[in-house]
C-alpha positions as CSV (number, residue, x, y, z in Angstrom):
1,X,116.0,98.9,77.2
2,X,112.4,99.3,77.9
3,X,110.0,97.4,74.9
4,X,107.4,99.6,75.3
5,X,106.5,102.3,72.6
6,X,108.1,106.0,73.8
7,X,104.5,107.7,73.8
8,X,103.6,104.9,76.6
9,X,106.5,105.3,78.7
10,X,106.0,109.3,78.7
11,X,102.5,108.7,79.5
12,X,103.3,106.6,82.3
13,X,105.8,108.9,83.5
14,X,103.1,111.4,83.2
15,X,100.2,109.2,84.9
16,X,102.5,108.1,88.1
17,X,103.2,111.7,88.7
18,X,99.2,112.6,88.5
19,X,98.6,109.3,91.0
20,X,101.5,110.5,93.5
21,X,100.1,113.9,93.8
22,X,103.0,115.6,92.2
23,X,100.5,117.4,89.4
24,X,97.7,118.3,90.7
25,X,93.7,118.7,89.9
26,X,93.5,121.9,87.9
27,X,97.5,122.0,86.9
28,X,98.7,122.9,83.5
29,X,100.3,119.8,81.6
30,X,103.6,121.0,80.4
31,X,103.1,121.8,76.6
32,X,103.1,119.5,73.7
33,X,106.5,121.0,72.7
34,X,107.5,121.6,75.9
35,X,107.6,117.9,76.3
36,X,109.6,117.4,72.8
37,X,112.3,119.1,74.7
38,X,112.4,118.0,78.4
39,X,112.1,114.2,77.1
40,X,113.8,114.3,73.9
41,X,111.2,113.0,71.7
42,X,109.6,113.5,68.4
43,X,106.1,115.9,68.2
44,X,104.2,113.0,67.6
45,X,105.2,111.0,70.5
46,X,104.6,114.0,72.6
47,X,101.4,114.4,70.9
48,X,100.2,110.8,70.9
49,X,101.2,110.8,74.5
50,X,98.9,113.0,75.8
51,X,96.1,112.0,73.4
52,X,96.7,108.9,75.7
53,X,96.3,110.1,79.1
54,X,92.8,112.1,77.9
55,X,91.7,109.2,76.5
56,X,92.3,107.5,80.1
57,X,90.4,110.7,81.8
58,X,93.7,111.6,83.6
59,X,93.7,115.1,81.0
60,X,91.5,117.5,79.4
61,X,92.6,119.6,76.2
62,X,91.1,123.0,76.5
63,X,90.7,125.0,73.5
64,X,93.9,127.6,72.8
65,X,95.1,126.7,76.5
66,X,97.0,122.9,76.1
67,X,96.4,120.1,78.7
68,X,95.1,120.4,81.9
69,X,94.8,117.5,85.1
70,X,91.4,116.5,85.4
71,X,89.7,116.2,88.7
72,X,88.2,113.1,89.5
73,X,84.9,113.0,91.4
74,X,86.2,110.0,93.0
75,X,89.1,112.1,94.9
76,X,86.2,113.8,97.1
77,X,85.5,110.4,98.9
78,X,87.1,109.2,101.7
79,X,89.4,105.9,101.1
80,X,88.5,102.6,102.6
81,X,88.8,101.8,106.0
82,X,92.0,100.6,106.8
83,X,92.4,97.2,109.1
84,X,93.4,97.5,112.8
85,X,96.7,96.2,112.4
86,X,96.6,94.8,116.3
87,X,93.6,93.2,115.5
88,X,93.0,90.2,117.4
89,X,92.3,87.7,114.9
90,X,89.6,85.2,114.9
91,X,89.5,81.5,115.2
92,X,89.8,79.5,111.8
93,X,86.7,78.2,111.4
94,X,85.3,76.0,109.2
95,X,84.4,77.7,106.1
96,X,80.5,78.4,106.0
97,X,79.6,79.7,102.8
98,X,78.4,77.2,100.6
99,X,75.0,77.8,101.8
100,X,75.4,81.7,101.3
101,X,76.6,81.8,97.5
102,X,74.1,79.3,96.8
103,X,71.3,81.4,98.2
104,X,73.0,84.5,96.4
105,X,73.0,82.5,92.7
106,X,69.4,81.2,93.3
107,X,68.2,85.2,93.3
108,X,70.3,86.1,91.1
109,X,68.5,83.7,88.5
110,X,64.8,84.4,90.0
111,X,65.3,87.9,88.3
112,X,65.7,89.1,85.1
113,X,68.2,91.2,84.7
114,X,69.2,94.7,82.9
115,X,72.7,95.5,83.8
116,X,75.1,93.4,85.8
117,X,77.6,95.6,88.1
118,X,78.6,91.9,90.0
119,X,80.3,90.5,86.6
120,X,84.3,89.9,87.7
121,X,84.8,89.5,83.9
122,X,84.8,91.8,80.7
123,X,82.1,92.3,77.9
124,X,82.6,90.0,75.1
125,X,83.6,92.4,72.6
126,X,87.1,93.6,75.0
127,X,88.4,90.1,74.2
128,X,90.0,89.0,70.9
129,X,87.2,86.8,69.7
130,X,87.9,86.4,65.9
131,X,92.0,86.3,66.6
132,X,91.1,83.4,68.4
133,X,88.8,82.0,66.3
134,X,91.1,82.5,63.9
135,X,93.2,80.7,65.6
136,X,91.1,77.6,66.1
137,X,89.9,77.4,62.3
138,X,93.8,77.4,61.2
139,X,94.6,74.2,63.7
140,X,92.1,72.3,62.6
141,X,93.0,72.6,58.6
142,X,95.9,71.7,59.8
143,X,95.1,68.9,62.0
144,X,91.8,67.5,60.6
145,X,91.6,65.1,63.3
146,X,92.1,67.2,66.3
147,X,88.7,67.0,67.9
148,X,88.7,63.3,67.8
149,X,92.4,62.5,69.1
150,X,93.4,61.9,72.5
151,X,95.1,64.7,73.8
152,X,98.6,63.9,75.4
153,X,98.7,63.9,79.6
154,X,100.8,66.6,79.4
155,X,99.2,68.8,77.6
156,X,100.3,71.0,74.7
157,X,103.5,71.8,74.6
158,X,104.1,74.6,72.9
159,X,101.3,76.5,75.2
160,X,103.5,75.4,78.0
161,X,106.6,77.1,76.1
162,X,104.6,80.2,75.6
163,X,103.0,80.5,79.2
164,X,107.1,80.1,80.8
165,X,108.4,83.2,78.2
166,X,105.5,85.5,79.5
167,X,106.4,84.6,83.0
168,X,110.0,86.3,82.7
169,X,108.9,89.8,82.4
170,X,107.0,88.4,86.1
171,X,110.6,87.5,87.6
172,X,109.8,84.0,87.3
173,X,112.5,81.6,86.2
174,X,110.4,78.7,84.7
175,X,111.1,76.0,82.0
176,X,108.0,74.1,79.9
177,X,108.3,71.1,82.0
178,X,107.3,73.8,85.6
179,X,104.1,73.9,84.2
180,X,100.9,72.2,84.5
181,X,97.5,73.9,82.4
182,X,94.5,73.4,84.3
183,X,90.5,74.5,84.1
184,X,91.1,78.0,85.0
185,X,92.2,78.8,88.3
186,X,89.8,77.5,90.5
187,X,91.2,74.4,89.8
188,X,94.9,75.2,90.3
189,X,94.3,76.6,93.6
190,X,91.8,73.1,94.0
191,X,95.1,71.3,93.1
192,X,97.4,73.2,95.5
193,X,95.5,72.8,98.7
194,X,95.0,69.4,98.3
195,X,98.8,69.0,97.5
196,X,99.7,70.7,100.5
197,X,96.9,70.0,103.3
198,X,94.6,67.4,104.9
199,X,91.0,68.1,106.4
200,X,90.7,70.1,109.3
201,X,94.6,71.9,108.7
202,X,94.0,75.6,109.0
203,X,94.5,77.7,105.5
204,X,95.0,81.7,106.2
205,X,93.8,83.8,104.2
206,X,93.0,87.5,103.4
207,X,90.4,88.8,104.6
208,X,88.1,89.9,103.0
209,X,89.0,87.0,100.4
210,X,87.5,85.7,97.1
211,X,84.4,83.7,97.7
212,X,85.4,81.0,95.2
213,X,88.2,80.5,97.3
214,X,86.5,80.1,100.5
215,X,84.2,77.7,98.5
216,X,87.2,75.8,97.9
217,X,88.2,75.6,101.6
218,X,84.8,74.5,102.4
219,X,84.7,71.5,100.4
220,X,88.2,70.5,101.3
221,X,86.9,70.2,104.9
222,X,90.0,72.8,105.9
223,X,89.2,75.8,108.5
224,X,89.9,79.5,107.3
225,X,92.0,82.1,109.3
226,X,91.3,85.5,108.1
227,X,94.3,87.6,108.1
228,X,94.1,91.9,108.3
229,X,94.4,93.0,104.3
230,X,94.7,96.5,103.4
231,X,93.1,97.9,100.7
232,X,96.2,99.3,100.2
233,X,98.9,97.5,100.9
234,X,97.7,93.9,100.5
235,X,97.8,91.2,103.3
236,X,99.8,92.5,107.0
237,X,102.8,90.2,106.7
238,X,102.8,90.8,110.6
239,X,99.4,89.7,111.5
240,X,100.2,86.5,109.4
241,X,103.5,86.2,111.7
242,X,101.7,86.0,114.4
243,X,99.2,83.4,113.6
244,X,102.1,81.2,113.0
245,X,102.6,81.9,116.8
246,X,99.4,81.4,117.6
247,X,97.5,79.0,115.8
248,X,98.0,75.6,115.4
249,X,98.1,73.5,112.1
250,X,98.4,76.5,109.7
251,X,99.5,74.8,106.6
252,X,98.8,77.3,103.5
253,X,98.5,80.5,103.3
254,X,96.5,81.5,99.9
255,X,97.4,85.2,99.0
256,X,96.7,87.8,95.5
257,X,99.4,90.3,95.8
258,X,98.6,91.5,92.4
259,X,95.7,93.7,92.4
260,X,93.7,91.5,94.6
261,X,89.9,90.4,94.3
262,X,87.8,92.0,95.8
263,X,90.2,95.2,97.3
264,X,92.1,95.3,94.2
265,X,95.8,96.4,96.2
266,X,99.0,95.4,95.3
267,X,101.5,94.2,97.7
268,X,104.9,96.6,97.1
269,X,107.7,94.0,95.7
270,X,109.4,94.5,99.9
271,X,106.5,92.4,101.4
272,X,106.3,90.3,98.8
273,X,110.0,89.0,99.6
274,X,109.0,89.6,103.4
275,X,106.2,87.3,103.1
276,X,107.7,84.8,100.9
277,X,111.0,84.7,103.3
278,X,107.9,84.4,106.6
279,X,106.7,80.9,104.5
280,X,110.1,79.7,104.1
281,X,111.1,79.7,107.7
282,X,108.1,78.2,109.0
283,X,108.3,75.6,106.0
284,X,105.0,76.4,104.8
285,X,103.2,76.7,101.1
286,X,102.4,79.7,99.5
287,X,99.6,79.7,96.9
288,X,99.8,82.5,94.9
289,X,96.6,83.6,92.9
290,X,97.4,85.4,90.2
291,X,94.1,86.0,88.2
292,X,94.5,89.5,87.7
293,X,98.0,90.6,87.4
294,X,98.2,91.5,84.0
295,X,95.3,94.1,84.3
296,X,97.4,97.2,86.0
297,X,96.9,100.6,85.1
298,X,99.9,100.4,82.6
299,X,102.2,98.2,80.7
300,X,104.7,97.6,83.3
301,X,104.5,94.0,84.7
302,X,103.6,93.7,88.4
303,X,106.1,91.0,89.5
304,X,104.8,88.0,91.3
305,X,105.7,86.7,94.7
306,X,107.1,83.5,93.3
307,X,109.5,86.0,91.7
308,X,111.3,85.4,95.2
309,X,111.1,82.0,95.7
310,X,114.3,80.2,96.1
311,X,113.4,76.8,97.8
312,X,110.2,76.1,96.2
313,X,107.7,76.8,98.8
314,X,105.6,79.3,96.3
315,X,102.4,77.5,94.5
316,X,101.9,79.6,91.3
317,X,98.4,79.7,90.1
318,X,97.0,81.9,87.4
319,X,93.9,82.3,84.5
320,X,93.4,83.5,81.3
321,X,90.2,83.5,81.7
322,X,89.8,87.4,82.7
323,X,92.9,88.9,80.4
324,X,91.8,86.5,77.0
325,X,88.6,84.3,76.9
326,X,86.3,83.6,79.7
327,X,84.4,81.1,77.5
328,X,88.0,78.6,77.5
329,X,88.4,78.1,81.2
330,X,92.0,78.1,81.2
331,X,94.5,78.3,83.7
332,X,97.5,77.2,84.7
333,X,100.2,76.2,87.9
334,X,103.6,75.8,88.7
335,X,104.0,73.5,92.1
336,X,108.0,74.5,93.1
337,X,108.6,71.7,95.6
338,X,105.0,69.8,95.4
339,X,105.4,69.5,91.5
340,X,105.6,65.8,91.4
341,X,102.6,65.4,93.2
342,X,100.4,68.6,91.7
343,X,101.3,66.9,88.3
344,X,99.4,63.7,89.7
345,X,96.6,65.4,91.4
346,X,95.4,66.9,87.9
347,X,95.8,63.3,85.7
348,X,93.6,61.8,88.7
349,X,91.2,65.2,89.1
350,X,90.3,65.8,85.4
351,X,92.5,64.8,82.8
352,X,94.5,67.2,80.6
353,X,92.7,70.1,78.9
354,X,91.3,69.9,75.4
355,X,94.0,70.3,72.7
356,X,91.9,72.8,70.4
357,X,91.8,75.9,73.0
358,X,95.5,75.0,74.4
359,X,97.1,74.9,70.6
360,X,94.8,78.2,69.6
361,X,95.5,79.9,72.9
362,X,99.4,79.2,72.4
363,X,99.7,80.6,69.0
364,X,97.6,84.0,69.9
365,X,100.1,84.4,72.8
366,X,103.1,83.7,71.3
367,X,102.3,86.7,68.9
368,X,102.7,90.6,69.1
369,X,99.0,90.6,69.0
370,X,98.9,89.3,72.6
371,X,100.5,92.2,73.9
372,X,98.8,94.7,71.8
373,X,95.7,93.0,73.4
374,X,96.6,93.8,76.6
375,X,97.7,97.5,76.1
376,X,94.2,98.0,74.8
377,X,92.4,96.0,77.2
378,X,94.5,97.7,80.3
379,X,93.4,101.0,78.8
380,X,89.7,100.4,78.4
381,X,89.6,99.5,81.7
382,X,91.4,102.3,83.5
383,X,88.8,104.5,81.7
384,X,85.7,102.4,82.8
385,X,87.0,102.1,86.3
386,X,87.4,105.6,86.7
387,X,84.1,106.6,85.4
388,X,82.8,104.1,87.6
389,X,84.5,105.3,90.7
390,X,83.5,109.3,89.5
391,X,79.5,108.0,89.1
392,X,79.8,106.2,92.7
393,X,81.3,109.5,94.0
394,X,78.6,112.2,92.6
395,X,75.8,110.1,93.4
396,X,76.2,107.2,96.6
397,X,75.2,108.8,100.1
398,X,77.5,110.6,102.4
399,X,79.9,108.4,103.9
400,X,80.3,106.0,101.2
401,X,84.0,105.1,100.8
402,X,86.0,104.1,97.9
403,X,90.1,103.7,96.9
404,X,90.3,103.2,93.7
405,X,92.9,100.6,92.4
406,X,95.8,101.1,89.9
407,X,94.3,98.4,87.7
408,X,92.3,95.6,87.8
409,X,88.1,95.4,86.9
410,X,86.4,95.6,90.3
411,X,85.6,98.4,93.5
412,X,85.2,97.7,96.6
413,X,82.7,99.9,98.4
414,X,82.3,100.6,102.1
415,X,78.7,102.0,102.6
416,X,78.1,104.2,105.3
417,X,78.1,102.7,108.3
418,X,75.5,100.5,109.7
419,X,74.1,100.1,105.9
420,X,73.3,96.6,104.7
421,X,74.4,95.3,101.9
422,X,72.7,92.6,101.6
423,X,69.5,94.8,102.0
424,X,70.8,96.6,98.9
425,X,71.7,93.5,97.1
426,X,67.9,92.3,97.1
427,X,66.3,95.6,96.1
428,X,68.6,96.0,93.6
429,X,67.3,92.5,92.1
430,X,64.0,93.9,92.1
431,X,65.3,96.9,89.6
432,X,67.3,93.8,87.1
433,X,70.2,95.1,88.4
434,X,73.0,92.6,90.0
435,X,76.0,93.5,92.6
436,X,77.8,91.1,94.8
437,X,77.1,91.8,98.7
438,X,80.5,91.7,100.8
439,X,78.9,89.1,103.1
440,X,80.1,86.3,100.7
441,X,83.7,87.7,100.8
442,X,84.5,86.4,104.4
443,X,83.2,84.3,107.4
444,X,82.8,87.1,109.3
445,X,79.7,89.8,109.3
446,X,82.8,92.2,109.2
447,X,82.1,93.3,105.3
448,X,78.2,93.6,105.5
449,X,78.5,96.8,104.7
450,X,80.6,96.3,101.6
451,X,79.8,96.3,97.6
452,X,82.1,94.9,95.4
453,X,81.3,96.5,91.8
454,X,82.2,95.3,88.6
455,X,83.6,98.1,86.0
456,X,84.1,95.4,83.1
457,X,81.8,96.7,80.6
458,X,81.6,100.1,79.0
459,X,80.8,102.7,80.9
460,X,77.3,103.6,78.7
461,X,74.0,105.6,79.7
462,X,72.3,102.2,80.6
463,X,75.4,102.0,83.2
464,X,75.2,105.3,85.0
465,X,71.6,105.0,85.2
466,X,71.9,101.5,86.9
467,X,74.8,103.4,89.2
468,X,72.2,105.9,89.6
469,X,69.3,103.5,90.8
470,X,72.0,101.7,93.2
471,X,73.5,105.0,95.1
472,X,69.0,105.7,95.7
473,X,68.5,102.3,96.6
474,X,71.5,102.3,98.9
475,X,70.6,105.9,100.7
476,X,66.8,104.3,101.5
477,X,69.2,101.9,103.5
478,X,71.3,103.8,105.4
479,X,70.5,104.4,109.1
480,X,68.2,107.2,110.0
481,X,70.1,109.4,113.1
């Protein structure tokens, strides 16, 4: 039986069939009680479920004439360039871009700034903030002396309990004991690659990729082989298939099936067995960043690639510092075969995590109120990321290209071609407004033409005149013929 509310499933019946093209831009909706009969349901449902889909921009009532699909500005752009899928792929290299995020974070704080479009977070007031204060006040009437106890080296227990339920609806068969918290997930994956690698191994990885990541790799002293990603379709399980032909020493492969930073694709559930199965045979590790997997376009869980691990080789990793409380810094791993020594990598890297956030986090999970969270969260930010994508479409130069996701809090942006990013990035500073470039997403020079652009705040005035300022700034860059 499905948990969710009937007015969500109908709108999400409803939403696919607007997404897949079978209603189209300018269609009628069927009516109201049309709906009451083809779905069996109450008025109200009916009612409330289309109330839903116009509050997400999918519908528009129009007076005397019922619902009506909406066309989105965003459909008269071109989508993303697609990889060459016989790409021949480039050497793994050490990772170089230390020096590049630092010179990006030094400019960032030489200007002040008026709207931030580079944030890979939500605005404050999206996240519970007095639930969870609430929370923290209640555990420490009950435990006075919280704050100035040791906290055990396994953690808290009960968040443990918590985070293994929530993984089920994931296909993840976990118990408490799986799972190790950590300081967000920067650290997990930290954890995993140094379980599973020594310097100069190679580590593939999507390209473009997450610059934190690459950060990571960098420090670690491993080399990076980028691996074709759609922005569709996620990483090309082939083109990773043949770097284990190829290259030597490939001992990781670090992947985000689930609405991936920056493209924002999701794998479909077939290559995430295929690519699970790939790692088994060639007895490597799979580190699986989760970050954002709980921020689709609706309430249906996206399954995770561990979902399909049988033998252990998946490294789960995974935040809650995007879908609850950026200001906590928690996240959390599962190791599969490398548990034992994941488990002693943390204790010797930093300890367990504070007690106060774990015990507050636990309780606010364990609850209804979680999930009611989420539902409002995913639907604030299917709104903002469509108005986003709509104000990049009616006013960034011609050939700008853009797929929007199904989910998630980010665009990725191809400029036209020849058009640097980077170029934009720094007179954009000058105007207070902040993006992040899509040089610091890869090795390569292949994404200089790239934006990624955050659509985690409300979409306000302030916001589509900052979009405004960007698409001028960006058409002053573009080549001349």
């Amino acid at each position: 039986m499905d948990p969710q509310p009937l007015y969500l499933q109908l709108s999400g019946h409803y939403r696919q069939a607007i997404h897949s093209g079978v209603l189209l831009p300018g269609q009628r909706m069927p009516s109201v009680r049309a709906l009451t009969r083809l779905h069996q349901v109450s008025l109200s449902t009916a009612v409330q479920a289309c109330h839903r889909l116009e509050d997400e921009g999918w519908l528009e009532a129009r007076p005397r004439s019922g619902y009506f699909v909406l066309k989105r500005r965003s459909m008269d752009l071109a989508p993303l360039t697609e990889p060459e899928p016989g790409r021949t792929l480039d050497p793994a290299q050490y990772v170089g871009i230390h020096d590049r995020v630092s010179d990006y974070v030094s400019k960032c704080e030489r200007y002040p700034l008026t709207h931030n479009l580079a944030a890979a977070y939500c605005a404050p007031e999206m996240y519970p903030a007095e639930a969870l204060k609430n929370e923290a006040v209640r555990a420490l009437r009950q435990q006075p002396h919280l704050l100035v106890s040791a906290v055990a080296a396994s953690g808290d227990s009960p968040l443990h309990a918590v985070l293994a339920r929530r993984a089920l609806a994931q296909g993840m068969q976990l118990s408490s004991d799986d799972i190790v918290v950590t300081h967000g997930c920067i650290e997990a994956l930290n954890i995993a690659l140094r379980a599973v690698t020594l310097p100069g191994d190679t580590v593939a990885v999507e390209s473009p990729s997450y610059y934190g990541l690459l950060q990571v790799l960098e420090s670690l002293g491993l080399r990076a082989l980028e691996i074709p990603t759609s922005p569709t379709l996620g990483i090309s399980v082939e083109a990773l298939e043949l770097a284990f032909q190829t290259q030597q020493r490939v001992k990781a492969v670090v992947v985000m099936p689930n609405l991936h930073n920056p493209l924002g694709c999701v794998m479909r559930d077939g290559d995430k067995e295929r690519l699970v199965r790939l790692c088994e045979r060639q007895q490597v590790a799979l580190i699986e960043d989760d970050t954002y997997g709980a921020l689709g376009a609706d309430d249906v869980p996206l399954k995770a690639a561990k979902a399909w691990d049988r033998h252990g080789y998946v490294i789960y990793c995974a935040s809650l510092r995007k879908t609850l409380a950026p200001g906590l810094r928690l996240g959390w791993m599962t190791g599969g075969r490398w548990h034992a020594r994941i488990q002693m990598l943390k204790y010797a890297q930093s300890r367990s995590n504070e007690a106060l956030a774990q015990i507050a986090v636990a309780k606010f999970m364990g609850s209804s109120a979680y999930d009611r969270h989420l539902s409002r969260l995913r639907r604030q930010l299917n709104a903002q990321r469509e108005q986003t994508a709509d104000a990049i479409a009616a006013s960034f130069p011609a050939g700008t290209r853009l797929t929007v996701p199904r989910g998630s809090m980010m665009l990725w942006v191809e400029l036209p071609s020849g058009t640097s990013a980077s170029a934009v990035f720094d007179a954009a500073l000058l105007q207070g407004i902040r993006v992040a470039p899509g040089a610091m997403f890869s090795n390569s020079s292949r994404y200089d033409h790239f934006l990624r652009i955050s659509c985690g705040y409300p979409f306000t005035k302030e916001a589509a005149d900052s979009l405004r300022t960007l698409a001028a700034i960006t058409a002053q860059h573009v080549p001349k013929d």
